[in-house]
Backbone as numpy.savetxt, mean C-alpha at the origin, in Angstrom:
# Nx Ny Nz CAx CAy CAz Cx Cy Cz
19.37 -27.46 -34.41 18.51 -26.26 -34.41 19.40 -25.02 -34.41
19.10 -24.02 -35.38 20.05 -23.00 -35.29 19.99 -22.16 -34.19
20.98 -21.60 -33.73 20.82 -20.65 -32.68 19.77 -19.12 -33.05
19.33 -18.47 -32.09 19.03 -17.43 -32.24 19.77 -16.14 -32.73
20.83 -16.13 -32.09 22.16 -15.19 -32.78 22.74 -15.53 -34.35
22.64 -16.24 -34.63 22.63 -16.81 -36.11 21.90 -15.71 -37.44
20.28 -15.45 -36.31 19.44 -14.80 -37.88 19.55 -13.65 -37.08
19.72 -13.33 -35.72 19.42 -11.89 -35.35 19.80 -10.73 -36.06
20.83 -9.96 -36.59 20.99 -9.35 -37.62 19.71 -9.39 -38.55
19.14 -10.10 -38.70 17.94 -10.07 -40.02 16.79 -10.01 -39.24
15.87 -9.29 -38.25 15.17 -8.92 -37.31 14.79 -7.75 -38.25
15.19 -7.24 -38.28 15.03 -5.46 -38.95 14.46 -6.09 -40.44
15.36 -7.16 -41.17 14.77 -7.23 -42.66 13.19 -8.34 -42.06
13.00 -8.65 -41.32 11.86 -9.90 -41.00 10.77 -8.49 -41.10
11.03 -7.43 -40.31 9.90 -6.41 -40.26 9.59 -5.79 -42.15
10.59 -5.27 -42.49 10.56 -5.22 -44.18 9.76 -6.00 -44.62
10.27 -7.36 -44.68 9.61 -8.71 -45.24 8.03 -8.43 -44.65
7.41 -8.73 -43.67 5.93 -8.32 -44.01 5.25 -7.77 -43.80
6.11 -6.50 -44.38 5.04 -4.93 -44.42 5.23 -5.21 -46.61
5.96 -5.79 -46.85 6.07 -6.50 -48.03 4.99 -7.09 -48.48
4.93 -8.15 -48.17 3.72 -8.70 -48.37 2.28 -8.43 -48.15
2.21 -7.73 -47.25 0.89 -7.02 -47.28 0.63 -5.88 -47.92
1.58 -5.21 -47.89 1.41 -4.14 -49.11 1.94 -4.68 -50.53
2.21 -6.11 -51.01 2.55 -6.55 -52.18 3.06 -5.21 -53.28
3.71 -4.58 -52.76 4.51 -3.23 -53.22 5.87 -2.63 -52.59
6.61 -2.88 -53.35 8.12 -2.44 -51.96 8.00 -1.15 -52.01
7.52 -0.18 -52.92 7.43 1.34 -53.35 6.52 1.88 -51.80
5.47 1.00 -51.75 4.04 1.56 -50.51 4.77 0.76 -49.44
5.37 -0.32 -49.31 6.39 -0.90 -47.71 7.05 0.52 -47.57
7.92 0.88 -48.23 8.63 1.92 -47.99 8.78 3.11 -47.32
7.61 3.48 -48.26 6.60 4.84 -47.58 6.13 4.52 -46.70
5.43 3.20 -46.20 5.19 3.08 -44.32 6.08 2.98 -43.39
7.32 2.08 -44.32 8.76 2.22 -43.07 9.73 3.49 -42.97
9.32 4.07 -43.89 10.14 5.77 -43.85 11.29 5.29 -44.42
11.45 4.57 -45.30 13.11 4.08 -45.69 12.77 4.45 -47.28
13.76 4.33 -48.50 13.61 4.05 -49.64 13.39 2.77 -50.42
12.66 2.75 -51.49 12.71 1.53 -52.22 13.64 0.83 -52.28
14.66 1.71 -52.31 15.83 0.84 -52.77 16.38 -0.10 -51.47
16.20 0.71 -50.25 16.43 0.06 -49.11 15.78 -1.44 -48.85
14.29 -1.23 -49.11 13.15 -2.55 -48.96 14.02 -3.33 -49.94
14.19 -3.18 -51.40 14.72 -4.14 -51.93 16.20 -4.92 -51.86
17.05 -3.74 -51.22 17.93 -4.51 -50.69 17.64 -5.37 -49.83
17.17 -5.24 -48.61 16.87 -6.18 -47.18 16.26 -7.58 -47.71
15.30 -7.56 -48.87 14.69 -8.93 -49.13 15.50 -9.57 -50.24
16.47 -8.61 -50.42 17.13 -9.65 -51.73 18.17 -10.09 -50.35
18.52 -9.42 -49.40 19.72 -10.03 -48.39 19.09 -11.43 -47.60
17.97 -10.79 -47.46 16.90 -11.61 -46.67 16.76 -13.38 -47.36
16.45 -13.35 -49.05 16.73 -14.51 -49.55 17.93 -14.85 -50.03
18.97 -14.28 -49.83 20.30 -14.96 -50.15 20.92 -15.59 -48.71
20.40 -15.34 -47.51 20.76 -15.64 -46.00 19.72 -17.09 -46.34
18.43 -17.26 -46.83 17.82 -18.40 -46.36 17.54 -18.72 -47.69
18.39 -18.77 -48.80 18.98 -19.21 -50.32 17.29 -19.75 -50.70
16.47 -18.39 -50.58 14.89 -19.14 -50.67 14.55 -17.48 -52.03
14.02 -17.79 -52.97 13.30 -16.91 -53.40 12.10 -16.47 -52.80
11.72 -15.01 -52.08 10.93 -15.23 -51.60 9.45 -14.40 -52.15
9.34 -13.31 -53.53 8.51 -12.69 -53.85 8.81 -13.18 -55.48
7.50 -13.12 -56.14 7.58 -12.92 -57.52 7.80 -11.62 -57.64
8.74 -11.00 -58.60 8.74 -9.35 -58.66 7.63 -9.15 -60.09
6.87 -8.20 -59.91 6.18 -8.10 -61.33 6.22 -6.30 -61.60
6.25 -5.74 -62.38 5.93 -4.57 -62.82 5.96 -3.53 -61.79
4.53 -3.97 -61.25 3.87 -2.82 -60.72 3.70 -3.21 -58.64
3.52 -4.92 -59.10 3.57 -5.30 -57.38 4.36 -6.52 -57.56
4.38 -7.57 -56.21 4.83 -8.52 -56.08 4.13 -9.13 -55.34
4.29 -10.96 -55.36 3.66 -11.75 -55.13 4.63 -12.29 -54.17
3.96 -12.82 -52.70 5.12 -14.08 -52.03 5.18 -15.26 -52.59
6.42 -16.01 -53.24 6.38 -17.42 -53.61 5.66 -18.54 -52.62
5.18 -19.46 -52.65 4.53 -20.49 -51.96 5.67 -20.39 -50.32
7.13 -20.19 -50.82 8.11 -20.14 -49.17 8.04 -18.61 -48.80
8.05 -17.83 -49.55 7.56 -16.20 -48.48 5.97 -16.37 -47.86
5.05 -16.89 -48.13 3.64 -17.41 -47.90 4.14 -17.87 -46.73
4.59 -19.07 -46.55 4.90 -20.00 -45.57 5.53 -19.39 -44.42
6.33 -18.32 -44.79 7.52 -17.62 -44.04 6.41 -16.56 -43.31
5.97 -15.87 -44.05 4.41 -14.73 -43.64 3.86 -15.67 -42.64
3.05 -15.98 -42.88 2.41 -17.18 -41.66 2.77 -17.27 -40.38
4.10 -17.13 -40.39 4.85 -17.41 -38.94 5.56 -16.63 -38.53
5.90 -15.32 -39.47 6.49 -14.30 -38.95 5.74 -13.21 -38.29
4.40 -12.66 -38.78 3.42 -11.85 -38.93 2.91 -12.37 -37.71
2.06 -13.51 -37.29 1.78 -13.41 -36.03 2.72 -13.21 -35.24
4.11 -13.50 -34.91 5.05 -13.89 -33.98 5.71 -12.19 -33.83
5.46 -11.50 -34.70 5.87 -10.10 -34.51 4.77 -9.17 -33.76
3.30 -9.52 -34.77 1.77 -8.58 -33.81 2.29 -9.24 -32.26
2.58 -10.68 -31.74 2.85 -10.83 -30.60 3.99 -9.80 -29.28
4.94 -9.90 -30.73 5.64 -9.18 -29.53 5.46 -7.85 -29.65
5.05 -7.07 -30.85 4.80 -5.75 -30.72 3.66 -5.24 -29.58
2.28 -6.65 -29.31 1.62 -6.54 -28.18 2.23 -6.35 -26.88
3.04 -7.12 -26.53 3.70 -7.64 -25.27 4.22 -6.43 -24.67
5.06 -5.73 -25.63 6.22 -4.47 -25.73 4.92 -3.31 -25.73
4.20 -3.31 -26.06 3.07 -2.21 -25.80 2.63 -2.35 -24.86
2.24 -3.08 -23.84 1.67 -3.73 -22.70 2.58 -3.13 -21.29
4.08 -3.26 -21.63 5.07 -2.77 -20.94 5.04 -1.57 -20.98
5.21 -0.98 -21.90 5.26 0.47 -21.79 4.19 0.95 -20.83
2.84 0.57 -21.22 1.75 1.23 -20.47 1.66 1.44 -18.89
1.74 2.29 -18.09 1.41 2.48 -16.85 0.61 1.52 -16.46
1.06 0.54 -15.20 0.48 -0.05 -15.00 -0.96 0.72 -14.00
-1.98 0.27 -14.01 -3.20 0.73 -13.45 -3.18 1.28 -12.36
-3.61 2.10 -12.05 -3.37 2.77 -10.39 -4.78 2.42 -9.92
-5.03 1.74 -8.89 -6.06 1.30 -8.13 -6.29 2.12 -6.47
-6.77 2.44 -6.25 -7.30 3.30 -5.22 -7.74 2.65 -4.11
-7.64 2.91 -2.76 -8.21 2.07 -1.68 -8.19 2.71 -0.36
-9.71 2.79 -0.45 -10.32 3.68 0.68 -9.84 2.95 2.00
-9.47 3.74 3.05 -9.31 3.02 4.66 -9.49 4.40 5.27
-10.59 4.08 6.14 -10.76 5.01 7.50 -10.00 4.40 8.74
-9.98 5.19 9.64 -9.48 4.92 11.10 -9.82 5.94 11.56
-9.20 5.91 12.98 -9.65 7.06 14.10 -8.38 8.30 13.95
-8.58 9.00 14.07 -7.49 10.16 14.25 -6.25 9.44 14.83
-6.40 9.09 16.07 -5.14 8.81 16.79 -4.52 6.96 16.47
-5.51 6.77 15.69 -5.07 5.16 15.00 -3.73 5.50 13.52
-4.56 6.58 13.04 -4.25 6.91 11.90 -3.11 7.69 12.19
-2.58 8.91 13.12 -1.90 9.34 13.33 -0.07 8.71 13.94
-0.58 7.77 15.10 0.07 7.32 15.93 0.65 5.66 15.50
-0.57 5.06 14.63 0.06 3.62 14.46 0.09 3.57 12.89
-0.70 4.03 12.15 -0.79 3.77 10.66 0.25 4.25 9.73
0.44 5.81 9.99 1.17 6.27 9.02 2.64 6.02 8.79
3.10 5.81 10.35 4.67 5.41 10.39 4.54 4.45 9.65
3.73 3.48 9.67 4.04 2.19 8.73 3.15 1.93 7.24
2.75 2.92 7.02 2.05 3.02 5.69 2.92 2.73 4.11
4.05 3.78 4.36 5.15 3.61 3.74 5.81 2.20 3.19
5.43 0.66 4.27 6.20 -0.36 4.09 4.58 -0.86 2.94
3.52 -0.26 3.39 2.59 -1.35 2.39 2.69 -0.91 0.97
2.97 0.68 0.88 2.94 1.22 -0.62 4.51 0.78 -1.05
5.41 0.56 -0.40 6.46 0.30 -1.77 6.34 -1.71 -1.65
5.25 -2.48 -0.95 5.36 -3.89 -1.77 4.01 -3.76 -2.50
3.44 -3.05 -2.54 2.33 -2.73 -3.23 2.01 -1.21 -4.12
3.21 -0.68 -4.87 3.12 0.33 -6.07 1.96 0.39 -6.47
1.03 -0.70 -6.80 0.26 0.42 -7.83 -1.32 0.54 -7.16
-1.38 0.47 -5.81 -2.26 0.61 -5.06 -2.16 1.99 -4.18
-2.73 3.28 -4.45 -3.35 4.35 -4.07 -3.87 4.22 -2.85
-3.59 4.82 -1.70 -4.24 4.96 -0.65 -4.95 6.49 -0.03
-6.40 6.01 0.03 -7.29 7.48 0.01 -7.39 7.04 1.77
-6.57 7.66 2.74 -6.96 7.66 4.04 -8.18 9.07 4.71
-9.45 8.11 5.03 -10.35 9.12 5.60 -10.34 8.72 7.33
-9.55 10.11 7.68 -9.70 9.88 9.31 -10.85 10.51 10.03
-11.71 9.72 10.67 -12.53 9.91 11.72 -12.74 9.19 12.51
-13.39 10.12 13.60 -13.36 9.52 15.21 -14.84 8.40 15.26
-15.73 9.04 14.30 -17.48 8.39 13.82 -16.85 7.37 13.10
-17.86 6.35 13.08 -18.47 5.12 12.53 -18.82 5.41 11.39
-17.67 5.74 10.03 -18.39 5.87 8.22 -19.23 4.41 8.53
-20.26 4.66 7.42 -21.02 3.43 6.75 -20.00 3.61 5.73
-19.84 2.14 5.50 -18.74 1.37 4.75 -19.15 1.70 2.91
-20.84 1.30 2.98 -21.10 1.22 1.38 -21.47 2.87 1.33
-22.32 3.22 2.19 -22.90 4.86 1.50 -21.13 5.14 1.24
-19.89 5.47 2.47 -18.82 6.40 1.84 -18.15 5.86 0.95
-18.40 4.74 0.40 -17.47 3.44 -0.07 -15.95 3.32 -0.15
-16.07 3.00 1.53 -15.21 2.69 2.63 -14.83 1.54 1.94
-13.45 0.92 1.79 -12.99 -0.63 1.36 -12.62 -0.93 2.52
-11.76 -0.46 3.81 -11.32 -0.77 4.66 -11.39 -0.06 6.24
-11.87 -0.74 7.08 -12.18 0.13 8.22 -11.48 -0.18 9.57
-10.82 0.80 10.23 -10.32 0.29 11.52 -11.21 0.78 12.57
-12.06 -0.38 13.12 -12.91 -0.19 14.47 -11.98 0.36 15.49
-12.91 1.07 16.47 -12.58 0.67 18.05 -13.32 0.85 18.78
-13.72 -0.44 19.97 -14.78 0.09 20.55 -14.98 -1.49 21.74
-15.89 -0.82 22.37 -16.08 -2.33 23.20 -16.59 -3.61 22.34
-17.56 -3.41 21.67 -18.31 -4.51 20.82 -17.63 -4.97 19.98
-18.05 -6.15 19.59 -17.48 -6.54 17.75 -18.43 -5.47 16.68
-17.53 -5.18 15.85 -17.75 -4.53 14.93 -18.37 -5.28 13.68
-19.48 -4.98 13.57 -20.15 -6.21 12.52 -19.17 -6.26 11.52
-18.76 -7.78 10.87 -18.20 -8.39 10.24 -16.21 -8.15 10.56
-16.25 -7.72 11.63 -14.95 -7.40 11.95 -14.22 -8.68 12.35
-12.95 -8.47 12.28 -11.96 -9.60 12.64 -11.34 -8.70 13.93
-11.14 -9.44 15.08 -10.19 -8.61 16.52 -8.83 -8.70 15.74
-8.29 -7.25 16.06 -7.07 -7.25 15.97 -6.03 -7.08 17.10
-6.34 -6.61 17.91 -5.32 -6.18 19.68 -6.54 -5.67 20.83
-6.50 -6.08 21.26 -6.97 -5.62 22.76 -6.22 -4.18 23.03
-6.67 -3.30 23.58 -5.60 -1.55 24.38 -5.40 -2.46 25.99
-4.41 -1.78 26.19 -4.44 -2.16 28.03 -3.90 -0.78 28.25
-4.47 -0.26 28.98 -3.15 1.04 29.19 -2.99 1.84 30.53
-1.79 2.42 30.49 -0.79 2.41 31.81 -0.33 3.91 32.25
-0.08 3.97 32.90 0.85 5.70 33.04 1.68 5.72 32.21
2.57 6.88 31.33 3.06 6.77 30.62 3.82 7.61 30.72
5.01 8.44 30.78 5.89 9.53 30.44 6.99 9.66 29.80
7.80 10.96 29.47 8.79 10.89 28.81 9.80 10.84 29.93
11.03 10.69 29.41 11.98 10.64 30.43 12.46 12.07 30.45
11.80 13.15 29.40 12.71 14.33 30.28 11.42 15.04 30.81
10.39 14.07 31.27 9.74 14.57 32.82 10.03 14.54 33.72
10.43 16.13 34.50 10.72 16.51 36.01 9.22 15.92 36.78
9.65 14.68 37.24 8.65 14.07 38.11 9.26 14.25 39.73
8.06 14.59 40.39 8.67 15.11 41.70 9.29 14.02 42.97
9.07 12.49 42.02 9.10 11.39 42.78 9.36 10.52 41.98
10.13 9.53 42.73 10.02 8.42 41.79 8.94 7.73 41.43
8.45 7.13 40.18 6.97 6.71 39.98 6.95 5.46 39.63
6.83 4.98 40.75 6.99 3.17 41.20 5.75 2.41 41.21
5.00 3.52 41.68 3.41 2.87 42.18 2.01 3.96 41.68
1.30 3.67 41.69 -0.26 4.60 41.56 -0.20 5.64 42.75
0.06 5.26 43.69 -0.08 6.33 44.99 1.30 7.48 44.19
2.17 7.24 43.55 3.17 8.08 43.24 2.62 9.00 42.35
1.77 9.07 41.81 1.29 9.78 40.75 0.15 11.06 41.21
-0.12 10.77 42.84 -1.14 12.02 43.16 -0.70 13.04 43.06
0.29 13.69 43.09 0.92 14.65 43.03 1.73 15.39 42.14
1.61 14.45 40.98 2.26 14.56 39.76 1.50 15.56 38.66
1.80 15.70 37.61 0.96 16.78 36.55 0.83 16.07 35.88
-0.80 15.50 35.43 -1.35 14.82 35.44 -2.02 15.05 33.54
-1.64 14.43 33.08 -2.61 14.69 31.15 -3.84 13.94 30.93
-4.92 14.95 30.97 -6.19 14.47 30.97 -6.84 14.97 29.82
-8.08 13.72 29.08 -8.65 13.80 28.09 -10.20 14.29 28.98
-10.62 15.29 28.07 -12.13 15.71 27.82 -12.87 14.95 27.08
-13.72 15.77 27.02 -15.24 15.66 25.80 -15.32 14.29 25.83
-15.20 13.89 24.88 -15.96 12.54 23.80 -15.37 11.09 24.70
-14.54 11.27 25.45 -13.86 9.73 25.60 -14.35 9.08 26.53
-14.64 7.92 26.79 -15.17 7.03 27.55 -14.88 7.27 28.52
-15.07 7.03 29.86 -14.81 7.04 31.50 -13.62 6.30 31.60
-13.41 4.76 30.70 -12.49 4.09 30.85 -10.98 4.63 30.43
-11.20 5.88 29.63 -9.86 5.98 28.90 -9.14 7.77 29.76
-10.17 7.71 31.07 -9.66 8.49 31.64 -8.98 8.35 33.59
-8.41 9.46 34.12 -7.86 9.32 35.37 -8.75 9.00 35.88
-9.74 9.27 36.37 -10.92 9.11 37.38 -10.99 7.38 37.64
-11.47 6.85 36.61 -11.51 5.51 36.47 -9.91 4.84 36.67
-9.39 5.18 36.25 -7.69 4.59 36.63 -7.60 4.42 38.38
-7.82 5.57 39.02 -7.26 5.67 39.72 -8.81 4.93 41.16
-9.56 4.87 40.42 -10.34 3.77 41.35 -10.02 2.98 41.01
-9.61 2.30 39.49 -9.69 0.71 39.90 -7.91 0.32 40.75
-7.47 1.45 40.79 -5.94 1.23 41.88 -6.55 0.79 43.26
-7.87 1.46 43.67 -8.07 1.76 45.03 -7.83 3.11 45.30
-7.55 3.98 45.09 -6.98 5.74 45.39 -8.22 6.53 44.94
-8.02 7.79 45.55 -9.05 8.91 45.15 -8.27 9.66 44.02
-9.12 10.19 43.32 -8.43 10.93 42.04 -8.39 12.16 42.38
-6.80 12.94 42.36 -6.71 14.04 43.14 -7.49 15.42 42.40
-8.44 14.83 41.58 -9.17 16.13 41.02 -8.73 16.48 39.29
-9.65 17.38 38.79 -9.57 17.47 37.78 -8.62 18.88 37.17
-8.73 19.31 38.42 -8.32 20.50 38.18 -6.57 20.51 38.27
-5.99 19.26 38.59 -4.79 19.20 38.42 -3.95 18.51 37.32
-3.54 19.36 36.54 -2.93 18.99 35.12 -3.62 19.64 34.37
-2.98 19.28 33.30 -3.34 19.90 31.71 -4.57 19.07 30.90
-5.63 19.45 30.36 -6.81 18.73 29.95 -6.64 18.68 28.27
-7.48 17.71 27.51 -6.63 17.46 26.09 -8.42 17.06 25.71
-8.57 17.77 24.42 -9.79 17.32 23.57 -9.46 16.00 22.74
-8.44 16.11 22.95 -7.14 15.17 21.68 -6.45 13.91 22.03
-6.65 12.43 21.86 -5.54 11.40 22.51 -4.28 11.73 21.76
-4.24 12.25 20.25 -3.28 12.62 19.73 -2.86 13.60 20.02
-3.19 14.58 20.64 -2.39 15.77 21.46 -1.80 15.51 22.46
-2.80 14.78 23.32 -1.97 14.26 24.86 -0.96 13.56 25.22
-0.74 12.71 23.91 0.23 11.52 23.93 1.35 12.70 23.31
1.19 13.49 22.73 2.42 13.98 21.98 3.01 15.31 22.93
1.97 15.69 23.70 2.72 16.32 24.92 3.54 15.59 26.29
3.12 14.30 26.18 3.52 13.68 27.08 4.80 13.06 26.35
4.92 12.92 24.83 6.17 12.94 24.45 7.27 14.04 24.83
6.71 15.12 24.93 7.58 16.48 25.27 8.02 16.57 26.76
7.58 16.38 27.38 7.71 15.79 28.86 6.63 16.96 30.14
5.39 16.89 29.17 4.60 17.78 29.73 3.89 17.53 31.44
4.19 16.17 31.10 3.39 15.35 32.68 3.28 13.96 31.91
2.39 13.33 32.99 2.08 12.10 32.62 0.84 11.56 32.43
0.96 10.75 31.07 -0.74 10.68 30.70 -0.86 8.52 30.53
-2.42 8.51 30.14 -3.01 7.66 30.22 -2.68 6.72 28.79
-1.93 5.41 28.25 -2.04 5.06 27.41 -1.95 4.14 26.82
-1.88 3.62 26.18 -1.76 1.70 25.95 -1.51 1.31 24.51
-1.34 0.24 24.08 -0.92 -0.44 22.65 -2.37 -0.52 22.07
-1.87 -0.44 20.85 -0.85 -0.39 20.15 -0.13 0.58 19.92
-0.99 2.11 20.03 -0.22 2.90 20.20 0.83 3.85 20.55
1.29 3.46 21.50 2.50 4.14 22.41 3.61 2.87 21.77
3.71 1.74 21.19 4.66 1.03 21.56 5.84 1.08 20.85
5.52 1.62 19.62 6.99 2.50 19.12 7.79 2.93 20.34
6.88 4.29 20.81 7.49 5.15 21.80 8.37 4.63 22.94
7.70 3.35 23.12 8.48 3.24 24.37 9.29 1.83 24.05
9.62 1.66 22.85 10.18 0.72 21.87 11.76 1.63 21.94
11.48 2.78 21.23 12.46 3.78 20.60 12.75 4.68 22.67
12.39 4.46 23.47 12.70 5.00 24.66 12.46 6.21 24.32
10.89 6.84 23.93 10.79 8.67 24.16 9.60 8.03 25.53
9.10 7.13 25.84 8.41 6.86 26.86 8.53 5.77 27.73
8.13 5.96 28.72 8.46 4.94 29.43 7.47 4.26 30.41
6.42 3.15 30.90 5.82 3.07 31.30 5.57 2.64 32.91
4.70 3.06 33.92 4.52 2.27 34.89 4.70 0.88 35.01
5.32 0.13 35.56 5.18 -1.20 35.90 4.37 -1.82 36.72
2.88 -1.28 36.47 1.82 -1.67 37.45 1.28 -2.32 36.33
-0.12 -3.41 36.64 -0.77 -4.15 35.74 -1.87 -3.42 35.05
-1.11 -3.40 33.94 -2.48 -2.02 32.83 -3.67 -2.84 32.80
-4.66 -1.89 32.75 -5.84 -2.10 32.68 -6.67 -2.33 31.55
-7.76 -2.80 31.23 -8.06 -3.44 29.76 -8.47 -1.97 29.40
-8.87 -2.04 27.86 -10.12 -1.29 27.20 -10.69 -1.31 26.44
-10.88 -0.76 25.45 -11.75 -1.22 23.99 -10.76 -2.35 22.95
-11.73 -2.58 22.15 -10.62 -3.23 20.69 -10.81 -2.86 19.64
-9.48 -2.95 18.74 -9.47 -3.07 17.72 -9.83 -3.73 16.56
-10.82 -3.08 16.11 -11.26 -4.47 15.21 -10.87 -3.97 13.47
-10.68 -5.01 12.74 -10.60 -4.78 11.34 -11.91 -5.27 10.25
-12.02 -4.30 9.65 -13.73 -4.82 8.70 -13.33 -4.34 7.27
-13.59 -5.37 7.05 -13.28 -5.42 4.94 -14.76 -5.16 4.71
-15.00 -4.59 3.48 -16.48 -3.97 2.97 -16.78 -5.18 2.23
-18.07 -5.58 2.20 -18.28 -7.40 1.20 -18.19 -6.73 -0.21
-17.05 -7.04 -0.70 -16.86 -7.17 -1.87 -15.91 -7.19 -2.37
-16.13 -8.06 -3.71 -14.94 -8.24 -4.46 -13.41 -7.35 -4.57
-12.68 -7.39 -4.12 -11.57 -6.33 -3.97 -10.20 -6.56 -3.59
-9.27 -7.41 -4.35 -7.94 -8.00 -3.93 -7.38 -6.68 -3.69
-7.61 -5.34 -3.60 -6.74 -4.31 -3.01 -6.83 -4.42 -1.15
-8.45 -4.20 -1.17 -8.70 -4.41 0.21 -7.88 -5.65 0.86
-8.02 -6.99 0.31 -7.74 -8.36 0.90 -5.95 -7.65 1.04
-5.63 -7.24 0.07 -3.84 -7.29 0.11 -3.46 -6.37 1.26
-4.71 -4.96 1.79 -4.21 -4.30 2.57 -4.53 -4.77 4.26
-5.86 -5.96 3.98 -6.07 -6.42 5.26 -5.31 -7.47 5.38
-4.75 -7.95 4.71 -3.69 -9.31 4.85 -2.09 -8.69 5.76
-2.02 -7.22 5.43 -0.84 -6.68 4.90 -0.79 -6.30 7.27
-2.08 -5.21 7.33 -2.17 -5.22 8.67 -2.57 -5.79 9.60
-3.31 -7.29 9.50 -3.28 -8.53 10.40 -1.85 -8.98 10.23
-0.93 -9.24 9.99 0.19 -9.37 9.89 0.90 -8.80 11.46
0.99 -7.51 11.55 1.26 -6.26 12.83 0.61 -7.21 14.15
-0.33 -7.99 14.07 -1.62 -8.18 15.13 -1.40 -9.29 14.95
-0.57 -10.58 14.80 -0.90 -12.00 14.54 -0.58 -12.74 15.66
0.34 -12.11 16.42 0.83 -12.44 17.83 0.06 -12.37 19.22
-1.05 -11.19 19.10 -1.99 -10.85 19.71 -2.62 -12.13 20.71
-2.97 -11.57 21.73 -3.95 -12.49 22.64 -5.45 -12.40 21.74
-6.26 -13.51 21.84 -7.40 -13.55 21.28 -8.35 -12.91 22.62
């Protein structure tokens, strides 16, 4: 079998050859390949002296393929539309696909985005439209593909992803007036407290009963509309606030925090909910963040 390097050189006359035959005119081949007549007729007279085959009747005005340029057409002509497909196919941008995911402000802020970065470069041609809110989108009215719950309940059709437990928390360049060994160490401390919207559970009051202790009041420390504000002042070493995984665990991974060694307390979960429907973007991005959560207590 001959090698491939053998006819390569004659690649360029194979394209000649059947723009030849279909235009049964080397004068009109010509004028479509931008070359001269004289060029087309060189390449197919080189073309049949390489494969010692006559391969056109020449007549007057056009030309005919002999029964072996016929034969030769046949198998060249598809095998070229092939690769001229293939090579067009490449060029084209591959599709950019889009994929909705909500979360909560401080999901989205604190755990998502640092690691967002690792899902878009194994996954290029998937677009990520992040809508952050603290509310419950309906999945089909916003057409939500991907949703990160949190909350006490299961989240209809949700999968658990982590349990929160969470603990006192500070930076280390908090001037704490004591060492903070225990819950009783913390009455006296400057204290980062959430307002408005947040559950009883995700605040001091409740912490500090289920210790056994009275909560030295509200009026001591700094108050936060924001878990993403509070946690990021308590990065600065504003006082000490309330907080738990998944989110803090960079922080106190990378040592900007550091936690009580008392037994944290439960709270809501995390749940993950794919929208029913067909959508290998969604599956690749919920495959991508159960991954983070696989270690998890059930």
């Amino acid at each position: 079998m001959a090698k491939p390097r053998e006819h390569a050189h004659l690649l360029r006359h194979l394209v000649v050859f059947v723009t030849a035959c279909r235009t049964e005119n080397f004068t009109r081949a010509a004028e479509e390949l931008g070359v001269s007549r004289v060029a087309v007729s060189r390449q197919i007279g080189e073309l049949e002296a390489h494969l010692d085959t006559r391969l056109f009747e020449r007549g007057h005005r056009q030309v005919h393929p002999t029964h072996a340029g016929a034969e030769l057409d046949s198998v060249v002509t598809p095998a070229l539309a092939a690769i001229t497909e293939a090579l067009d196919r490449m060029r084209e941008p591959a599709p950019v696909r889009r994929l909705k995911v909500t979360a909560t402000a401080a999901f989205a802020n604190l755990w998502l985005m640092p690691r967002l970065a690792s899902f878009i470069t194994g996954h290029p041609s998937i677009e990520i439209d992040l809508i952050v809110s603290d509310r419950n989108l309906d999945l089909d009215d916003d057409g939500i593909d991907v949703a990160i719950r949190y909350g006490p309940e299961a989240a209809p059709g949700g999968v658990r992803l982590t349990q929160e437990f969470i603990a006192p928390v500070w930076s280390t360049t908090y001037e704490a007036q004591t060492a903070l060994r225990a819950p009783e160490d913390l009455l006296s401390e400057r204290l980062l407290q959430l307002s408005g919207k947040y559950r009883p559970q995700a605040r001091w009051e409740h912490w500090f009963t289920q210790c056994g202790l009275a909560f030295p009041g509200a009026a001591k420390g700094i108050q936060f509309d924001s878990y993403t504000t509070m946690l990021q002042a308590a990065i600065e070493g504003q006082g000490v606030a309330l907080a738990g995984n998944p989110l803090v665990d960079a922080y106190l991974a990378d040592g900007r925090l550091v936690r009580m060694e008392t037994p944290p307390l439960p709270r809501d979960v995390y749940w993950l909910v794919v929208r029913a429907h067909d959508s290998p973007e969604a599956a690749a991005f919920a495959a991508w963040i159960a991954t983070f959560f696989s270690g998890s207590a059930p």
